[in-house]
C-alpha positions in Angstrom: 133.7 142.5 322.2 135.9 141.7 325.5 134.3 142.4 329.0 135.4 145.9 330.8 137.9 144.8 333.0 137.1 144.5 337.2 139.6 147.5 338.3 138.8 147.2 341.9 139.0 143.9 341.8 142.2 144.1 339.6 143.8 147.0 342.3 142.8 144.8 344.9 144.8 141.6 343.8 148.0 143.9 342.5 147.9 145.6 346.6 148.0 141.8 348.0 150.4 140.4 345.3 152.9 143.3 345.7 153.3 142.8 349.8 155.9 139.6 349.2 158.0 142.2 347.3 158.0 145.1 349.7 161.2 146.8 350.9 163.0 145.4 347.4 164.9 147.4 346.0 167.3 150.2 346.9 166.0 153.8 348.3 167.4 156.7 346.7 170.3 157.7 349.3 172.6 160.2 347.2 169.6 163.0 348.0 169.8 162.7 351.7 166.0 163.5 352.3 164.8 160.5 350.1 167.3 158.2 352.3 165.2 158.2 355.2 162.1 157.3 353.5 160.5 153.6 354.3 161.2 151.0 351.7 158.1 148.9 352.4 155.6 151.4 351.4 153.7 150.7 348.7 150.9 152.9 346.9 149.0 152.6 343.7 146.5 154.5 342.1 144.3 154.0 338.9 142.0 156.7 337.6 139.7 156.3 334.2 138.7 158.3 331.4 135.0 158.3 332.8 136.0 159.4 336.4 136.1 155.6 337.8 138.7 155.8 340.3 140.4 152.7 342.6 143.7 152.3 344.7 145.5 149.9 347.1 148.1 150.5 349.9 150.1 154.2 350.5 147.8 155.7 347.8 147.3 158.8 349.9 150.7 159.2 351.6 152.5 162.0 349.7 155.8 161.4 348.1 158.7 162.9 346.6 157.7 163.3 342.7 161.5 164.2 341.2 161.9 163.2 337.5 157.9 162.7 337.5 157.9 166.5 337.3 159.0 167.0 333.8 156.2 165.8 331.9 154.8 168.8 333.2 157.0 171.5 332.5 157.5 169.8 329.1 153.5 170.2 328.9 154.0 173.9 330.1 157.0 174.4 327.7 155.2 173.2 324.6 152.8 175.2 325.3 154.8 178.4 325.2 157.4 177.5 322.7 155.7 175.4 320.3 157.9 173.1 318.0 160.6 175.8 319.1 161.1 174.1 321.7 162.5 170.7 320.3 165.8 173.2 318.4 167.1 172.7 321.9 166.4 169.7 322.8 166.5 166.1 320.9 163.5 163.3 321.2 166.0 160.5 321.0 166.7 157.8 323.9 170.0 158.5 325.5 171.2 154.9 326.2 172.8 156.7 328.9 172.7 157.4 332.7 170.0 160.1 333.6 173.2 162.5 334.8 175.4 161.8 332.1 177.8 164.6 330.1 179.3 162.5 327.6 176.4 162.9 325.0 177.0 167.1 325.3 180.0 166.9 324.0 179.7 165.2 321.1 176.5 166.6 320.2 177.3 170.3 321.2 175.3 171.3 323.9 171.5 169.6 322.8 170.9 167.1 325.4 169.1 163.6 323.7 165.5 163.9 325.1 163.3 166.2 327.5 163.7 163.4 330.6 167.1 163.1 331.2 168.6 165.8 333.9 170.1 168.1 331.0 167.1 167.7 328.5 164.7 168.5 331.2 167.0 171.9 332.9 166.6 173.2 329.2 162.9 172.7 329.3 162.9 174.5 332.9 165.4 176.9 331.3 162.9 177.6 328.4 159.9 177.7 331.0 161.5 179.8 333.2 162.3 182.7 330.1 164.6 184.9 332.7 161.7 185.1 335.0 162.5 184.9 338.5 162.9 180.5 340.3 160.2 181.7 343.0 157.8 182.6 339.3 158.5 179.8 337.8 157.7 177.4 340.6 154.6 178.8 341.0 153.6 178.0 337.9 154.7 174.4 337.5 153.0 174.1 341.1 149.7 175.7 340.5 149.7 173.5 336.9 149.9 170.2 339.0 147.2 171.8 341.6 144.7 172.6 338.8 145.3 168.9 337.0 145.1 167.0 340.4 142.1 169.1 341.9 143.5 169.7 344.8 145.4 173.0 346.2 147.4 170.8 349.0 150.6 170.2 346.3 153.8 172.2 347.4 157.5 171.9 347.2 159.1 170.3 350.0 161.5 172.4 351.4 163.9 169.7 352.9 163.9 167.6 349.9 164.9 171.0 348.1 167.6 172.4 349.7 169.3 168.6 349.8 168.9 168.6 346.1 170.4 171.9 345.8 173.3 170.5 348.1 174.2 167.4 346.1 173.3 168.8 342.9 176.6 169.4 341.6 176.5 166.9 338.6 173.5 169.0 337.3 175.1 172.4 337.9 178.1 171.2 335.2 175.4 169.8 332.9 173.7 173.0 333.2 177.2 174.8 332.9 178.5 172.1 329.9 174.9 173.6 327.9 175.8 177.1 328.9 179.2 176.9 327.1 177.1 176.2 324.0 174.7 178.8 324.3 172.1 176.4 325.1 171.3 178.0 328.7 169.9 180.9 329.4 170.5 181.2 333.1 172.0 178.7 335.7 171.3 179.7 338.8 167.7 180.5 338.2 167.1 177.6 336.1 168.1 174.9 338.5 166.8 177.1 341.8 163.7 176.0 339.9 164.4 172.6 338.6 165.3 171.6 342.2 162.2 172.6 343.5 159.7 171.3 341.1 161.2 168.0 341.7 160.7 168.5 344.9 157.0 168.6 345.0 155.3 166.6 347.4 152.1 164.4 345.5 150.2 161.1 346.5 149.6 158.4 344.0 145.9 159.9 343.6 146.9 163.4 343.1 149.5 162.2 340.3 147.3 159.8 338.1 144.5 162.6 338.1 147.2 165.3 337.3 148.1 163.0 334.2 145.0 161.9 332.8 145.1 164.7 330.4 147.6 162.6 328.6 145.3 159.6 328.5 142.6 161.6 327.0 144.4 163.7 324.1 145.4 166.7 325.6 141.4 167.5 327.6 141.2 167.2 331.3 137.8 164.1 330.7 136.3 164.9 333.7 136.0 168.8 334.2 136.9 169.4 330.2 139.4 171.9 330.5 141.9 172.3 327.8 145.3 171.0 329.1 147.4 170.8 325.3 146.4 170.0 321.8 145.6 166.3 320.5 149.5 166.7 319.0 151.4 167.4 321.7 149.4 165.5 324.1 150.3 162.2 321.8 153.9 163.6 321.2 154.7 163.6 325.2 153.4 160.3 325.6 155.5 158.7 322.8 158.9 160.5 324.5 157.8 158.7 327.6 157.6 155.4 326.0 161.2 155.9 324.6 163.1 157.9 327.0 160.9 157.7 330.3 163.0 155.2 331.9 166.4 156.7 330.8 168.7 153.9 329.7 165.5 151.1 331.1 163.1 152.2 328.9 163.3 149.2 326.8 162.9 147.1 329.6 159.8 148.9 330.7 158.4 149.0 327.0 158.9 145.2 327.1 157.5 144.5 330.7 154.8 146.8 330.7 154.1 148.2 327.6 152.7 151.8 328.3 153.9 155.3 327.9 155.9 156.0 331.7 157.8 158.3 333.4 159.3 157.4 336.8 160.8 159.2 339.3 163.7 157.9 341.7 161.5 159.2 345.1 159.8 156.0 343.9 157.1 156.8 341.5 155.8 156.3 338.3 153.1 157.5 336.3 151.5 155.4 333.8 149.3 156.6 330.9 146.8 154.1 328.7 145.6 156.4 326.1 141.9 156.3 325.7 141.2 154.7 328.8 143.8 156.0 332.0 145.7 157.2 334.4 148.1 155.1 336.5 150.4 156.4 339.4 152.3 154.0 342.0 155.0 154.6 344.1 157.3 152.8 346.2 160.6 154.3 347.2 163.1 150.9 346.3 164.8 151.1 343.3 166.2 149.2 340.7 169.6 149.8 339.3 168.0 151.5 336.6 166.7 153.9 339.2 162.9 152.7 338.8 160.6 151.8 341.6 161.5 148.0 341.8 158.0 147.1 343.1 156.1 149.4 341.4 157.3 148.1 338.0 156.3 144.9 339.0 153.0 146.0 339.9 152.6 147.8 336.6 153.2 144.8 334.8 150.8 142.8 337.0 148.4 145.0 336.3 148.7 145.7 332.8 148.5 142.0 332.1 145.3 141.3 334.0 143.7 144.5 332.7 145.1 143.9 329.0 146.5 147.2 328.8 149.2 147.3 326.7 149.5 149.6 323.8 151.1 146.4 322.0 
């Protein structure tokens, strides 16, 4: 039987490994909030099934969470559409930009997969059910205070308001789904999808807010019920196919877990049955993935041996 694997120890060598890389990458700079943030920071976070918890670097600095978000509200919309929920919106990969319309057309209005920006406005859409943005965020932000533990989670109100002022290519996708019925409401919908992306979390706050996933759908270390065995499996395969956008091969292939990243510079990591993993550093690859923090996933997946493959 092989040895449990050192985490601090593990954490410890990713933190010094990763400082040669720091400041690679490109920081998000078509939200005008994210552009100011520092390149060179560098967090990472790794909690356990059994409550066994280690990080390295920025771990407590809070971040930008973005595209992070909608695992959550695809948790929450599950939850109070059931199977419904997937008549509006595919579980394929998109092979396609996050932002992209082309797909719409040709497949009238049902975006590819929850992650993209259209799949995910449905899911807010179907969250939302004609309820009022400042309802709606509410929920989605008390649902990541209860997972994390902490009651310190909150949108930033810069980060929104320059989301809402760039967001143009997500008010025609929004629009584009609207045409075919497949929107509710537009205004309210994205009100709310621009603030839930804009919740501020640290790399601790995030891998306990996701260790639900790692442990079938049960918070393992207070036991509350989060989402059945199912669904909690079901989220996590979407994030291995389509939680990179049109890189999720390449993360499959480098790193080998279920992910979801964000382009404020995070990604959350899941190993089912064992943990959590969030890191964050604001460089990104063309793909729009933390360009360190991939490479310190892989790192770490390899020493740990970690890989659902």
């Amino acid at each position: 039987m092989p040895s449990k694997p050192d985490l601090a120890e593990i954490v410890a060598t990713v933190g010094r490994d990763m400082q040669q890389h720091l400041g690679g990458g490109k920081v998000a700079d078509y939200i005008p909030a994210l552009a100011r943030v520092d390149a060179r920071r560098f967090g990472l976070a790794v909690i356990t099934c059994d409550g066994e918890a280690h990080e390295t670097g920025d771990a407590w600095m809070p971040f930008s969470i973005q595209s992070i978000s909608k695992v959550f509200t695809l948790t929450l919309a599950l939850e109070r559409h059931g199977e419904d929920l997937w008549k509006r919106v595919g579980r394929e990969p998109s092979g396609s930009r996050f932002n992209s319309i082309v797909q719409l057309e040709h497949e009238r209005g049902v975006p590819r997969n929850p992650f993209i920006n259209a799949g995910a406005i449905v899911v807010t859409d179907a969250l939302l059910a004609g309820r009022p943005p400042a309802e709606g965020i509410a929920e989605i932000r008390d649902f990541m205070r209860m997972l994390s533990g902490v009651d310190t989670i909150d949108v930033d109100p810069e980060v929104a308001k320059s989301e809402a002022a760039t967001g143009f290519r997500n008010y025609s996708l929004a629009n584009f789904m609207r045409g075919f019925d497949n929107m509710t409401s537009v205004e309210e919908t994205l009100q709310t999808y621009f603030q839930q992306c804009s919740l501020r979390i640290t790399c601790r706050q995030l891998a306990r807010a996701g260790l639900f996933l790692a442990n079938g759908g049960t918070d393992p270390i207070s036991g509350a019920y989060v989402t059945t065995p199912e669904r909690a499996r079901r989220i996590a395969a979407v994030m291995m196919t389509c939680g990179h956008y049109d890189a999720s091969g390449e993360f499959a292939f480098h790193v080998g877990l279920p992910g979801k990243s964000g382009v404020g510079g995070g990604i959350l990591a899941i190993v089912p049955g064992r943990a959590a993993i969030a890191v964050w550093s604001p460089g990104l690859d063309e793909a729009g993935t933390s360009y360190v923090g991939a490479r310190a996933l892989e790192q770490l997946v390899k020493l740990a041996g970690w890989s659902v493959f």
